[in-house]
C-alpha positions as CSV (number, residue, x, y, z in Angstrom):
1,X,101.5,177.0,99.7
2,X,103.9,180.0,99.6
3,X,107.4,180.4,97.9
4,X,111.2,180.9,98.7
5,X,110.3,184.6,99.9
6,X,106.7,183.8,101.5
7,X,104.3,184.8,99.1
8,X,101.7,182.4,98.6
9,X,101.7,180.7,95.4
10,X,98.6,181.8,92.7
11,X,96.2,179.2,92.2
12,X,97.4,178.6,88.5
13,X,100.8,178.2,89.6
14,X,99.3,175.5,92.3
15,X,97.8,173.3,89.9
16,X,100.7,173.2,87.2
17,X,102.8,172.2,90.6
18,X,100.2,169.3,91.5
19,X,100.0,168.3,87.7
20,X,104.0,168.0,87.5
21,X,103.9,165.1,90.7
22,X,104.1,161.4,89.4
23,X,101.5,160.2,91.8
24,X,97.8,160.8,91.9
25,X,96.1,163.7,93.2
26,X,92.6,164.4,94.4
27,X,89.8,165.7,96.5
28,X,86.2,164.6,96.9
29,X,83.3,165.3,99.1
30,X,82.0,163.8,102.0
31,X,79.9,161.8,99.4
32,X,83.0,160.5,97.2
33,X,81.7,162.7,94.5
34,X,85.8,164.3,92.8
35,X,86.0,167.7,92.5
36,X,89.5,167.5,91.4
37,X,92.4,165.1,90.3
38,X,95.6,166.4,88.6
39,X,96.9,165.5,85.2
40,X,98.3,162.1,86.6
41,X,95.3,160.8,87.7
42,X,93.2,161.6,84.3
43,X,96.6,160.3,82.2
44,X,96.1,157.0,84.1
45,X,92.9,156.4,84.9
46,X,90.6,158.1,82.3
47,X,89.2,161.5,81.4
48,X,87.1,164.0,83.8
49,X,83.7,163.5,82.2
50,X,83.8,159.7,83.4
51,X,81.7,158.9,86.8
52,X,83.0,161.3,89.6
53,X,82.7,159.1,91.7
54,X,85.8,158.1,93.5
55,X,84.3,154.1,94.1
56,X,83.3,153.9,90.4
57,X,87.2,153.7,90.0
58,X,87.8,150.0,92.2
59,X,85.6,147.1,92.0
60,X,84.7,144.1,94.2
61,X,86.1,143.8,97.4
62,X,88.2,146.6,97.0
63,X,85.0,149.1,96.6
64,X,84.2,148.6,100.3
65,X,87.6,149.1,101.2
66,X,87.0,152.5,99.5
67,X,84.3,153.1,101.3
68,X,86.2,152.3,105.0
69,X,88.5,154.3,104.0
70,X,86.7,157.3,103.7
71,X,84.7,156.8,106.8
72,X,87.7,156.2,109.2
73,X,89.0,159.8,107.0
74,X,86.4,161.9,108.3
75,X,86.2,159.9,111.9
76,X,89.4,160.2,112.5
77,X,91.0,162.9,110.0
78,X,93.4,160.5,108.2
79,X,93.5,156.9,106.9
80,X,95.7,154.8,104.2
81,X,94.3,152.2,101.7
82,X,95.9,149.6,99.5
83,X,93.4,148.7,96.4
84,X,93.7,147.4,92.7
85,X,92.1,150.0,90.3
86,X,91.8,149.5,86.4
87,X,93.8,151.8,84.2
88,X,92.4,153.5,81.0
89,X,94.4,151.3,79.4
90,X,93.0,148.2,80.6
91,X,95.5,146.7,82.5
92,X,95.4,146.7,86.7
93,X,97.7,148.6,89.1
94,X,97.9,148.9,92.5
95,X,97.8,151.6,94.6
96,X,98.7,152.9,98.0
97,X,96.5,156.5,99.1
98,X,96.9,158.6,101.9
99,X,94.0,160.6,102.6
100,X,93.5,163.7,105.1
101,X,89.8,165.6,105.9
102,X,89.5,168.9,104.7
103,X,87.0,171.1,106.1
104,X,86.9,174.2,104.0
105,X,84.0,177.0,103.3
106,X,82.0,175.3,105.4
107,X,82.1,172.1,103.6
108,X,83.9,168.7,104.8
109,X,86.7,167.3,101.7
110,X,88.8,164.3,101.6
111,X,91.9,164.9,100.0
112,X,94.5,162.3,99.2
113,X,97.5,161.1,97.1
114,X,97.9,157.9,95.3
115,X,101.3,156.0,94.6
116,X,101.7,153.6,92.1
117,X,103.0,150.5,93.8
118,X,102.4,147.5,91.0
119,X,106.0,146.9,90.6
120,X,107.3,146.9,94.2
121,X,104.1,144.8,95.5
122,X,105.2,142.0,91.9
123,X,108.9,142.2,93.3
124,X,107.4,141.2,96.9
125,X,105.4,138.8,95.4
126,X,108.5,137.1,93.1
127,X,110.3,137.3,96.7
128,X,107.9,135.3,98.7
129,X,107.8,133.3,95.6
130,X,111.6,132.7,95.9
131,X,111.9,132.3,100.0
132,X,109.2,129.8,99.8
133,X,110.8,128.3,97.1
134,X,114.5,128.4,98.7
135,X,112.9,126.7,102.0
136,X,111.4,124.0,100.0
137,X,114.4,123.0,98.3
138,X,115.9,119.6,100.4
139,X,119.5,121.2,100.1
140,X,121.2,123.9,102.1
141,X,120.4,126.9,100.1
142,X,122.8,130.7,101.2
143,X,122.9,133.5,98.9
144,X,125.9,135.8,99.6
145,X,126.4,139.6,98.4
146,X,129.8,141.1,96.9
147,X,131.3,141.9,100.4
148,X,131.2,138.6,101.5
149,X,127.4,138.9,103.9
150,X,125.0,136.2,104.0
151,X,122.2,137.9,102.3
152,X,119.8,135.0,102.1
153,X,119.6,131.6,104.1
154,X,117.1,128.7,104.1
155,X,116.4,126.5,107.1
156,X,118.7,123.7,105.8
157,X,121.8,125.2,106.0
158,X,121.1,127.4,108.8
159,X,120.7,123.2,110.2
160,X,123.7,122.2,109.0
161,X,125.9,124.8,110.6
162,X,123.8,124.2,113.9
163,X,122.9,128.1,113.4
164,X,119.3,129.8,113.6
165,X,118.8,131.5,109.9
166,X,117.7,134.9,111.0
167,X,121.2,135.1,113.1
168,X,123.0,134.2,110.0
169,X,121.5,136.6,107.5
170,X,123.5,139.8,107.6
171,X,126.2,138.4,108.8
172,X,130.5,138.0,107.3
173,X,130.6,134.5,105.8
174,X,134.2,134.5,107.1
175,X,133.0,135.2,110.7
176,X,131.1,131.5,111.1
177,X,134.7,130.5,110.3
178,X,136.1,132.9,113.5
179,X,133.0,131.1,115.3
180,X,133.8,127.6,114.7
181,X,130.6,127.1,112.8
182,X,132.0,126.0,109.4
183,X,135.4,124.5,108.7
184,X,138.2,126.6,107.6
185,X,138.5,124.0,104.2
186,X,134.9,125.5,103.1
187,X,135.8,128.7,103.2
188,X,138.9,128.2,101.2
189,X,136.9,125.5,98.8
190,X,134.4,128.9,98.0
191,X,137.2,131.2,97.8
192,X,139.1,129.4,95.5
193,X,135.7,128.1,93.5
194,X,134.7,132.1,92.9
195,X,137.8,133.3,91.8
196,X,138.0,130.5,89.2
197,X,134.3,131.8,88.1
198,X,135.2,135.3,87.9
199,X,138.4,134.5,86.0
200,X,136.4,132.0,83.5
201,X,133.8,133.9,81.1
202,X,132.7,130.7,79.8
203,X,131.4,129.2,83.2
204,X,128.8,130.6,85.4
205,X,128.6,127.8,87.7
206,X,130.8,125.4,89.2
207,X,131.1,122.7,92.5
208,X,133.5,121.4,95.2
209,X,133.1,118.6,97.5
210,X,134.4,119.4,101.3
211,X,134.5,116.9,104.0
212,X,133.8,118.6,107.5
213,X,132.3,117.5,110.7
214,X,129.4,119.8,111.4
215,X,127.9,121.2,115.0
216,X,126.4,118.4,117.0
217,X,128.2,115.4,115.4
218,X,131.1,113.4,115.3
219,X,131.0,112.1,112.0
220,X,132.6,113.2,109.3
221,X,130.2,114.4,106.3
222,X,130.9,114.9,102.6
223,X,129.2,118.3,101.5
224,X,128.9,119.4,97.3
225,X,128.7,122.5,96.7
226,X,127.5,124.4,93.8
227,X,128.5,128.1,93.4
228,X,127.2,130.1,91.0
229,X,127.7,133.9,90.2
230,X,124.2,136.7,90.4
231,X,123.7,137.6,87.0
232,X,124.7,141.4,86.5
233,X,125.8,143.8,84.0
234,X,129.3,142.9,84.4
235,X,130.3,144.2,87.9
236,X,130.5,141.2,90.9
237,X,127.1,141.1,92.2
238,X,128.0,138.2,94.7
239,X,127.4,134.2,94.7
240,X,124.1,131.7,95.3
241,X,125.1,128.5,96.3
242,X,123.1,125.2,96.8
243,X,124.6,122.8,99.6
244,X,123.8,119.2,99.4
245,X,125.0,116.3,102.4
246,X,126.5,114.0,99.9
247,X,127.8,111.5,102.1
248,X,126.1,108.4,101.9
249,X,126.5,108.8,98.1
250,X,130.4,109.5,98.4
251,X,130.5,106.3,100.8
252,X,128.6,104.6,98.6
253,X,130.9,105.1,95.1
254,X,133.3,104.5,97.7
255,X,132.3,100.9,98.7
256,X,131.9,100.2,94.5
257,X,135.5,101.6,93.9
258,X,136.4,99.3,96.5
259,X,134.5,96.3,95.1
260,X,134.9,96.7,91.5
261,X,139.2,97.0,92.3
262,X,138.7,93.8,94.6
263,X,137.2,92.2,91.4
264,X,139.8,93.5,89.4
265,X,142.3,92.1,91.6
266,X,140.4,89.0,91.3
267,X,140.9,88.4,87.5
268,X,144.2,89.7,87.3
269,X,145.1,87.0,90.0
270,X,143.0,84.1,88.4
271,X,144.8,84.7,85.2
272,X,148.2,85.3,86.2
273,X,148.6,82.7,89.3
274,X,146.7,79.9,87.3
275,X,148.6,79.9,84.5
276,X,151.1,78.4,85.7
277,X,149.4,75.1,87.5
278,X,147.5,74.8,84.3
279,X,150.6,74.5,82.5
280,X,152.0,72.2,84.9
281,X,149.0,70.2,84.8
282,X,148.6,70.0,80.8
283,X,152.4,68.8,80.8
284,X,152.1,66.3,83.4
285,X,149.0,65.2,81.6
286,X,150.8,64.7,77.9
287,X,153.6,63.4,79.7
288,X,150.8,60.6,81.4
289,X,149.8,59.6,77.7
290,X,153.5,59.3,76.5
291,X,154.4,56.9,79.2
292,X,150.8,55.6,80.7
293,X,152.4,55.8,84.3
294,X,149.8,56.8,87.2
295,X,152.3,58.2,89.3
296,X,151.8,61.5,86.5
297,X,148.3,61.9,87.2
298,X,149.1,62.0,90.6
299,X,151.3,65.0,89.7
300,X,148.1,66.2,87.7
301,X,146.3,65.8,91.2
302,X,148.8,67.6,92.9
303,X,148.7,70.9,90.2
304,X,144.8,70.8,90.3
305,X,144.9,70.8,94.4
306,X,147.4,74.0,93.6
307,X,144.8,75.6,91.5
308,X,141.8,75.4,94.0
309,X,144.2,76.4,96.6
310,X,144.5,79.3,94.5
311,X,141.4,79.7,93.8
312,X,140.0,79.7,97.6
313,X,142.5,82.3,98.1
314,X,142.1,84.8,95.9
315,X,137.8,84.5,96.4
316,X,138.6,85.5,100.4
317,X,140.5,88.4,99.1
318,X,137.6,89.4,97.2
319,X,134.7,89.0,99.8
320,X,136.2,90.7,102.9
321,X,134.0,93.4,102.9
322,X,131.0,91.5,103.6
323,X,131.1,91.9,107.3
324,X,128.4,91.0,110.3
325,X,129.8,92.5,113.3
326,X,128.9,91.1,116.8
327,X,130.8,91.1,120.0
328,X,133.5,87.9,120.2
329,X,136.0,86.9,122.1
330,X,139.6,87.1,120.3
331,X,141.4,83.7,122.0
332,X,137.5,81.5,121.4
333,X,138.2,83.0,117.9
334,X,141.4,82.1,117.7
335,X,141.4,78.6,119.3
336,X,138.9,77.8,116.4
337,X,141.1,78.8,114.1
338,X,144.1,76.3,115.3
339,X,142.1,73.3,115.6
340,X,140.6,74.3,111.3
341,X,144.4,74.8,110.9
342,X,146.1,72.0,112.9
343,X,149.6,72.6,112.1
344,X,152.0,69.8,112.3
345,X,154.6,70.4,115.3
346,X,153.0,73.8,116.7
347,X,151.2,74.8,119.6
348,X,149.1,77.9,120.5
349,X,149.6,80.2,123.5
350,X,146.9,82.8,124.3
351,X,148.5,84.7,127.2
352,X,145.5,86.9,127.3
353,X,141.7,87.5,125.7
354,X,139.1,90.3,125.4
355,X,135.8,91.1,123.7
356,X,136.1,92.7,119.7
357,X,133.1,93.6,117.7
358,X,133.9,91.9,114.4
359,X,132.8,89.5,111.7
360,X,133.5,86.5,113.5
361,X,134.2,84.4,109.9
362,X,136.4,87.0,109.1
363,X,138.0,87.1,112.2
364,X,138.6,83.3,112.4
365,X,140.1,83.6,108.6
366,X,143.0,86.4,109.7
367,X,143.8,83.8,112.2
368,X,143.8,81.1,110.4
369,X,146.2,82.9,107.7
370,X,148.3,83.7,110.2
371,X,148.8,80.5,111.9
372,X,149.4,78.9,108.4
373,X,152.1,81.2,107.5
374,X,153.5,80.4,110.6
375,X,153.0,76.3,110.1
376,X,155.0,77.2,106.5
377,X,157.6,79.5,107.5
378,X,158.2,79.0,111.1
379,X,157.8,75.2,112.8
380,X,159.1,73.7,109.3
381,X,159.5,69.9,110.4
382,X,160.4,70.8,114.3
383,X,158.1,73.1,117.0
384,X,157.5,76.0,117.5
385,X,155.1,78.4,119.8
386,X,152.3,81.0,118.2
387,X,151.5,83.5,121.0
388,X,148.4,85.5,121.8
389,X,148.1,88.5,123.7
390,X,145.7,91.7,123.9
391,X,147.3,94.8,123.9
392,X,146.0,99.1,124.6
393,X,145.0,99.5,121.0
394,X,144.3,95.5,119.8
395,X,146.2,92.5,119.6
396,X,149.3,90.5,118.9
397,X,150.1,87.4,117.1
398,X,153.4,85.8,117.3
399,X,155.9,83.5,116.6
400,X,159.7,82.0,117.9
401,X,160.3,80.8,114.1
402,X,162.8,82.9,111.6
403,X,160.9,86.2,111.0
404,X,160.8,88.5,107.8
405,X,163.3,88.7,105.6
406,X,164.7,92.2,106.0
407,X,163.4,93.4,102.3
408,X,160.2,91.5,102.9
409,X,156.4,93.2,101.8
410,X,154.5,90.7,103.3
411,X,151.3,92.3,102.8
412,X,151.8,92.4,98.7
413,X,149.5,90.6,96.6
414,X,151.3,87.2,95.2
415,X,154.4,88.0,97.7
416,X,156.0,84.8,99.3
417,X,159.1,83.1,100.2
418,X,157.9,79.9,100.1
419,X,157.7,77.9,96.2
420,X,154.7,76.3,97.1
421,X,153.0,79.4,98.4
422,X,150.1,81.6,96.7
423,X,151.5,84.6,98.1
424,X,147.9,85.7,99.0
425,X,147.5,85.0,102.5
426,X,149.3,87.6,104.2
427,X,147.1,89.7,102.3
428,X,143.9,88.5,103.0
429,X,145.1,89.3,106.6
430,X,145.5,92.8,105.5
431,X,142.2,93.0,104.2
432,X,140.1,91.6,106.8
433,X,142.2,94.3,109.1
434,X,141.1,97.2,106.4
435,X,137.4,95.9,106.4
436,X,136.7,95.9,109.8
437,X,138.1,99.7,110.1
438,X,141.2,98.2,111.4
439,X,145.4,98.2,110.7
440,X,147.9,95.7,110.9
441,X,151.5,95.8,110.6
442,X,154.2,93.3,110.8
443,X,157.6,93.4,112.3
444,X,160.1,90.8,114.5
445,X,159.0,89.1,117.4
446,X,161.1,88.9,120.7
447,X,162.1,85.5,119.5
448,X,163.3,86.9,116.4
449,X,160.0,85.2,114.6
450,X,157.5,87.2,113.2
451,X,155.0,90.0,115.2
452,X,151.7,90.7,113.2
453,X,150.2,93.7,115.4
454,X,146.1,94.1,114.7
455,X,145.6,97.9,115.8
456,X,141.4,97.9,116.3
């Protein structure tokens, strides 16, 4: 080794160069016997009156490793080894050597350098750790760095963006936006989650729900979210969030919401619409003691036959969303439904008929609903025409009776024109229509009677 101006160094001034390195030093013979190992190597792994030789320092496995390695050395002039050696401390550490042959004086010398690689081979090992770990997990799993790239991603949400993971990784987050690969809303949704975090000591974690139709698919899905910041020191280190398909949970809490205000609508109904029959009934029943004349418990009869009327009613309201689809045809349906009906000076048209998947007892009750508001509000005592007819989008019921007052919300729970009316039946029809995926609307016939459109 010489210096800045070519001299070669002294061999004192060699050594104290060696002993200043942080990795291990030595030479041995042919035979493995060390002739020399700086102060690193004695610091770490004991003093020079121990075993010289150089496989006395690994054990196991790792001692014919050793040994290959030094064979390959003087073969070939170089080799590299990995092996676990025991400290003078006790504890074991990994090391990485390089060795080289020296042939010198007429002797052959293997001389090598050690680096101690325990902590980057225990971070490898935590990573493997973590990537099997991440690919485990059942939920989309993307780990993103302060810039806004995709450091990390598992197999699940590489799937849910229809995206292979090794494409991904390195990539802007914002660019599968660009691509078409994730919805603009999700990008915003994380945006908007992060900036909340940063701006919130207090929480370190945090989730939003997106609804997006991924690659591959025409249904909508529901995906949570939950965003959490790296730990750090204080500076933005980036964001690891954990992607879960939570759509048949959201549709399910859905369908409860639905039920639970369907029975809510129930009691509110039962208690405010037979309140008033009962109290009809009780008077018509003290009046009936008074003055022992039948014809009041015929009135009695009459309140009672009110309340189960009633009662019927607002139990189809509540069980609409029971369906059992099958392919029916809308004028067999509704022909059923007239005869149940029979109204009293009416008569049915059906122009046209096609094929519907739907519940076919639900089906037959819209109709039926229909046709008796029309029986109530239309034909009165003289006659009148209900018409079928299929149109682009659905179907059409109709009448030639008086129509809708102008102010009219038919569809409104309890809503009526007629005294003797529950009010309930033009919103059962509404709720079959909802149930079935379907939308109705009502407005005035070419007759000036009433239009109920069913849009399928």
């Amino acid at each position: 080794m010489s210096n800045e101006r070519g001299r070669p160094l002294g061999p004192e001034l060699l050594e104290q160069v060696v002993d200043t390195l942080d990795d291990v030093v030595y030479v041995h013979r042919s035979d493995g016997e060390l002739v020399y190992w700086n102060d690193r190597a004695v610091e770490r792994f004991g003093s020079r009156d121990r075993d010289p030789d150089v496989r006395s320092f690994v054990t196991g496995t790792d001692e014919q490793v050793v040994c290959d390695a030094i064979e390959q050395t003087l073969a070939e002039g170089h080799a590299t080894a990995e092996v676990e050696m025991e400290a003078a401390d006790g504890t074991r550490v990994e090391m990485a050597f390089s060795a080289t042959r020296l042939d010198a004086n007429g002797e052959t010398y293997v001389c090598g350098v050690g680096h101690d690689i325990t902590d980057q081979r225990r971070r490898e090992r935590e990573l493997e750790r973590y990537e099997t770990a991440i690919e485990a997990v059942p939920s989309g799993v993307i780990l993103v760095g302060p810039g806004g790239t995709m450091l990390t991603v598992n197999e699940t949400w590489a799937e849910m963006v229809g995206h292979d993971p090794d494409m991904l990784e390195g990539e802007p987050f914002d660019r599968l936006v660009d691509t078409g690969l994730v919805d603009t809303s999700i990008l915003d949704a994380y945006e908007s989650t992060l900036r909340d975090l940063l701006s919130n000591d207090n929480d370190v974690t945090d989730y939003f729900d997106v609804r997006a139709i991924p690659p591959n698919d025409d249904e909508e899905h529901v995906y949570r979210t939950h965003l959490g910041l790296v730990p750090s020191d204080g500076a933005f280190r980036g964001a690891a969030a954990v992607v879960r398909d939570v759509t048949a949970e959201v549709t399910r809490r859905e369908e409860l919401q639905e039920k639970s205000q369907r029975l809510e609508e129930f009691a509110s109904a039962v208690s405010h619409d037979l309140r008033s029959p009962l109290a009809v009934a009780k008077g018509y029943l003290d009046l009936a003691r008074e003055t022992g004349e039948s014809a009041e418990f015929d009135r009695v009869e009459d309140a009672l036959d009110r309340i189960e009327d009633r009662v019927e009613d607002v139990l189809a309201l509540t069980r609409t969303g029971e369906l059992s689809r099958e392919p029916v045809d809308i004028g067999t349906v509704a022909r059923d439904a007239w005869q149940i009906v029979d109204p009293t000076g009416g008569r049915l048209v059906v122009d046209d008929s096609d094929t519907l998947d739907a519940d076919p007892g639900q089906l037959r009750r819209l109709f039926e609903n229909l046709f008796h508001n029309a029986d109530t509000h239309a034909f009165g005592d003289g006659e009148g025409t209900v018409r079928i007819e299929t149109t682009a989008d659905g179907f059409v019921v109709s009448d030639d009776g008086c129509g809708l007052p102008n102010d009219a919300s038919p569809f409104e729970h309890g809503w009526t024109t007629d005294a003797g009316g529950t009010g309930y039946g033009l919103a059962i029809v509404e709720r079959i229509a909802e149930s079935h995926g379907w939308s109705v609307t009502a407005t005035e016939s070419d007759e000036g009677g009433a239009r109920f459109e069913i849009t399928t």
